[in-house]
C-alpha positions as CSV (number, residue, x, y, z in Angstrom):
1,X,-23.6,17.0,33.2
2,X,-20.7,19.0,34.2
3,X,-20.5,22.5,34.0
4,X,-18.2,24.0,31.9
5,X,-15.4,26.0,34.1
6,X,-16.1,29.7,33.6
7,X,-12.6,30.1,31.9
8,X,-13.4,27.7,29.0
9,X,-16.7,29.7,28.8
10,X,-15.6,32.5,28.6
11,X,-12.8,31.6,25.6
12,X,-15.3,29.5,23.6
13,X,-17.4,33.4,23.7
14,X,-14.3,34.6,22.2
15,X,-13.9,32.3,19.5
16,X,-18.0,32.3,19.0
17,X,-17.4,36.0,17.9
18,X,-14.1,35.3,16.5
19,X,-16.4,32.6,13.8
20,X,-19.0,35.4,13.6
21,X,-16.9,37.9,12.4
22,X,-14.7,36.2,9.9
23,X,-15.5,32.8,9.6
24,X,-19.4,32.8,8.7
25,X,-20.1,33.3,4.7
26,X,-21.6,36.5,5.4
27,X,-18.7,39.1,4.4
28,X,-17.9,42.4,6.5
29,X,-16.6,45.3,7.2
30,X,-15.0,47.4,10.3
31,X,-13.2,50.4,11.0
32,X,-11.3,48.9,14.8
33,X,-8.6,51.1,15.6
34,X,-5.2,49.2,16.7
35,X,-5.0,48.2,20.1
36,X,-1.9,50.3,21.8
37,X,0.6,47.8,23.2
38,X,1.8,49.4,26.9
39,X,2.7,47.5,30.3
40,X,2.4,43.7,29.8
41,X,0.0,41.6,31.5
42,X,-0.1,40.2,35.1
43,X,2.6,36.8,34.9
44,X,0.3,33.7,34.1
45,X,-0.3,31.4,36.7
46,X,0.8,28.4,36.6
47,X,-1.4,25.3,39.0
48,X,2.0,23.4,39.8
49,X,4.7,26.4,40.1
50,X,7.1,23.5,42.4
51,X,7.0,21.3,39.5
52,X,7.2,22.4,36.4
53,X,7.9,18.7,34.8
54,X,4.2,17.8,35.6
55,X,1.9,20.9,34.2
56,X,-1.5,20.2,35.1
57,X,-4.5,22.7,34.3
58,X,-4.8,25.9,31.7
59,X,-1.2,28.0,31.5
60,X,-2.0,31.1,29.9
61,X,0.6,34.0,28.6
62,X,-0.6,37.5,27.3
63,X,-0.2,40.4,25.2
64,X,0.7,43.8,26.9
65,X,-2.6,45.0,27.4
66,X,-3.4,49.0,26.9
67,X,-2.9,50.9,30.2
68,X,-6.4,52.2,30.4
69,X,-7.7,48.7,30.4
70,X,-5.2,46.9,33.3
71,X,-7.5,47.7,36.1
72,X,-10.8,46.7,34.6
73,X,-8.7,43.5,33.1
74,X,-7.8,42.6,37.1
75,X,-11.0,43.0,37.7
76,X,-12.8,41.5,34.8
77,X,-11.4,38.0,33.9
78,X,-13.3,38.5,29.9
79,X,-11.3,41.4,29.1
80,X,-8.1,39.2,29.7
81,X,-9.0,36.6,28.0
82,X,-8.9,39.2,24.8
83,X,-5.8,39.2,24.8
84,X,-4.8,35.6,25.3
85,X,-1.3,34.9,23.3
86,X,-1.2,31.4,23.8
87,X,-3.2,28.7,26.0
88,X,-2.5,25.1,26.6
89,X,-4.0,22.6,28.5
90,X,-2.2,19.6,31.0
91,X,-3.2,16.7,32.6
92,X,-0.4,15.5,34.6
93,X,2.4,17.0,32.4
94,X,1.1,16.1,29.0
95,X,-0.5,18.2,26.3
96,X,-4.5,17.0,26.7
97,X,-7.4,19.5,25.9
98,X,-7.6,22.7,23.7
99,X,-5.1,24.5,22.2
100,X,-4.7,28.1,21.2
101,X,-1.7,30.6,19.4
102,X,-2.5,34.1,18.6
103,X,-0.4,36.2,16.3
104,X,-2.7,39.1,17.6
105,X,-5.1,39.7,20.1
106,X,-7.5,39.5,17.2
107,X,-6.1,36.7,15.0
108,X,-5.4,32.9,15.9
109,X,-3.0,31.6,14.3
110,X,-3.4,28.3,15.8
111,X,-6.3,26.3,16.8
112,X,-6.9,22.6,18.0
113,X,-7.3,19.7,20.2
114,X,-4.9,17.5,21.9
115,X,-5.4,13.7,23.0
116,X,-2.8,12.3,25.2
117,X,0.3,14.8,23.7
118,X,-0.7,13.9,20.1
119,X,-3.2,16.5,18.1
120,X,-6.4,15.4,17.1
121,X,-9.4,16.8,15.3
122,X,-9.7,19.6,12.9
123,X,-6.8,22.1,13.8
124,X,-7.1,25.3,12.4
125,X,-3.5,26.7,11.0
126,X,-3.1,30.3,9.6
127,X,-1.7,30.8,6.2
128,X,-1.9,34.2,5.4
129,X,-3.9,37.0,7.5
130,X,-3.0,40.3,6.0
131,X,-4.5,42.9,8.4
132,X,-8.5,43.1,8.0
133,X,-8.7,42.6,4.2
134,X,-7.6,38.5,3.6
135,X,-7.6,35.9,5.8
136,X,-6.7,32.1,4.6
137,X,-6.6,29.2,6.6
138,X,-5.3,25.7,6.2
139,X,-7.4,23.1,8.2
140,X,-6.8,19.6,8.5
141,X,-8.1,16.3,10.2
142,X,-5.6,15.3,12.4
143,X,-8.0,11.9,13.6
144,X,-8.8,11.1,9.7
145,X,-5.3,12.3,8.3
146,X,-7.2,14.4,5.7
147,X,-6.8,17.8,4.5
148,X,-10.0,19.7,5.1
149,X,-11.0,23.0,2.3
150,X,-9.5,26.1,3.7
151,X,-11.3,29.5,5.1
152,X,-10.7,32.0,2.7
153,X,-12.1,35.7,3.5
154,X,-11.5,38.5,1.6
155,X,-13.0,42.0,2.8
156,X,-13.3,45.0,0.0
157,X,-12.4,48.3,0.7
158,X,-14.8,50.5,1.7
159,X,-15.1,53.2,-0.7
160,X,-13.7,56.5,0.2
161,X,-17.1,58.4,-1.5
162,X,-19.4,55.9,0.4
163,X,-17.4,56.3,3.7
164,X,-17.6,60.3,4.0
165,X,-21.7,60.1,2.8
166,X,-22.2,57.5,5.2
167,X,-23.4,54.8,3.5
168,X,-24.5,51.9,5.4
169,X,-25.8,48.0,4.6
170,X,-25.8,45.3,2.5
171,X,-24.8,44.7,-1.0
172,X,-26.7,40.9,-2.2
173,X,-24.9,39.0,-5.0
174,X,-25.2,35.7,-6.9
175,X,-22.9,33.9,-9.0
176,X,-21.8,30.8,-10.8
177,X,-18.8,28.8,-9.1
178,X,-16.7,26.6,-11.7
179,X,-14.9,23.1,-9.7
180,X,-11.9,25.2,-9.7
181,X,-13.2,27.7,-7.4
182,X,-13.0,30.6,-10.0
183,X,-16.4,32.6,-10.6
184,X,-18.5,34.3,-13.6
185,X,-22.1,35.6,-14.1
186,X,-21.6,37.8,-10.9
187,X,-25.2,39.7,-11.1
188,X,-25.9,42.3,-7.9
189,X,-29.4,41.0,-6.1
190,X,-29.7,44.3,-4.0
191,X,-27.3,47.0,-4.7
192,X,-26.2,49.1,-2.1
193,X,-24.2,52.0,-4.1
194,X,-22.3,52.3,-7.1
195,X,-18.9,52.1,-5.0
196,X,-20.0,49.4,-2.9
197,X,-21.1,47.2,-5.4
198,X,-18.1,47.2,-7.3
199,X,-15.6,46.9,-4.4
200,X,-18.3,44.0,-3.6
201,X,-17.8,42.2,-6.6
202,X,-13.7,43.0,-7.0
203,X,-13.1,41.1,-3.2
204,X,-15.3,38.5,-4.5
205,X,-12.8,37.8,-7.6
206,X,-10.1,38.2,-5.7
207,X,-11.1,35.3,-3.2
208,X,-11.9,33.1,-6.2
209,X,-8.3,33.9,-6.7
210,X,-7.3,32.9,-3.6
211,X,-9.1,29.5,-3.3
212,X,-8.3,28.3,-7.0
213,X,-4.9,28.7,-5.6
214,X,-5.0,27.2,-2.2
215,X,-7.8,24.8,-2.9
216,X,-8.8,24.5,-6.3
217,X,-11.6,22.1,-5.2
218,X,-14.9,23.5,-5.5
219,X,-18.4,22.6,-6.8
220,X,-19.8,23.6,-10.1
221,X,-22.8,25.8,-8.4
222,X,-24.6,29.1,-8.1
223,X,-24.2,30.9,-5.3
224,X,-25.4,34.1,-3.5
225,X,-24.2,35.3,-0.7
226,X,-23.8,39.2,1.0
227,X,-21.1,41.7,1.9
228,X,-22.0,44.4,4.7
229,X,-20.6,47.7,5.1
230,X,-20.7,49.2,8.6
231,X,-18.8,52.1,10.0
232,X,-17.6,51.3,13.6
């Protein structure tokens, strides 16, 4: 078996914690401060600089990375790869292997495979992401020509009286799902506070929202699932 080059590696462990964080059904919650855009990044290398007509290998262009991070970036090829605007893949001048557009160093906005200059697989388009409160995105079957259900995430608030006492964890919910993705019976499992459970519960109608809209598909079922709050 070959090994995987330590570029893709390191890229498939920033998309691992890219799923983690926003595209698991677990919901969450985080307090990341902007990244500062300074200097931009070292110019990309390129495999075939002479000939530009026949790309071959990974081309890579960046964000401007924060000044205090450019030396540790030269020095560490993982912190780079955080702020990867766009990647593509050659083989001998045509588009062949993965694909990836960022609209921020935190967000993709695009995400797939191409075979031979044509896309195929499930690519991953985004439709709305709306800082770190709603994210919605299209996906689609490019090899079976079928729309695929979009990821929908909606992250509450976190409320102002819980965030100055410090309250921490999880707030457990179940409720019933109607076939057009709209929700009732919402009953709190484990209640974290007051606050929470209600901003819980108000992100959780407003995603029903969301996916009766974009979607509208669903399955008549009872569901439970959990929203975290954590300070960072």
């Amino acid at each position: 078996m070959k090994r995987m080059p330590d570029h893709l590696t390191l890229l498939m462990i920033r998309l691992l914690a890219f799923v983690i964080c926003w595209l698991a059904p677990l919901y969450g919650f985080s307090q990341d401060k902007p990244i500062k855009q300074s200097t931009p990044a070292p110019k990309p290398k390129t495999t075939l600089e002479s000939d530009e007509s026949k790309r071959d290998g990974r081309y890579m262009t960046y964000f401007p990375i924060p000044q205090e991070y450019q030396k540790k970036a030269s020095e560490n090829p993982a912190i780079l790869e955080r702020y990867v605007k766009q990647e593509t893949n050659y083989s001998n001048g045509v588009l062949n292997g993965f694909y990836a557009e960022f609209s921020t160093p935190k967000f993709p906005k695009e995400l797939g495979y191409y075979s031979n200059g044509s896309k195929s697989g499930i690519w991953t388009t985004a439709l709305l992401v709306k800082s770190d409160s709603v994210l919605i995105y299209k996906r689609f079957d490019f090899s079976n020509s079928k729309e695929l259900r979009p990821i929908v995430r909606v992250l509450p608030g976190y409320p102002v009286v819980a965030l100055r006492a410090i309250v921490q964890g999880t707030v457990i919910r179940s409720y019933h799902q109607r076939p057009d993705c709209s929700v009732y019976d919402v009953k709190i499992i484990k209640s974290l506070s007051p606050e929470c459970d209600a901003a819980a519960t108000k992100a959780l109608y407003r995603r029903a929202i969301l996916l009766n809209h974009y979607w509208g598909k669903c399955s008549d079922s009872v569901i439970t699932d959990t929203t975290r709050f954590i300070i960072k």
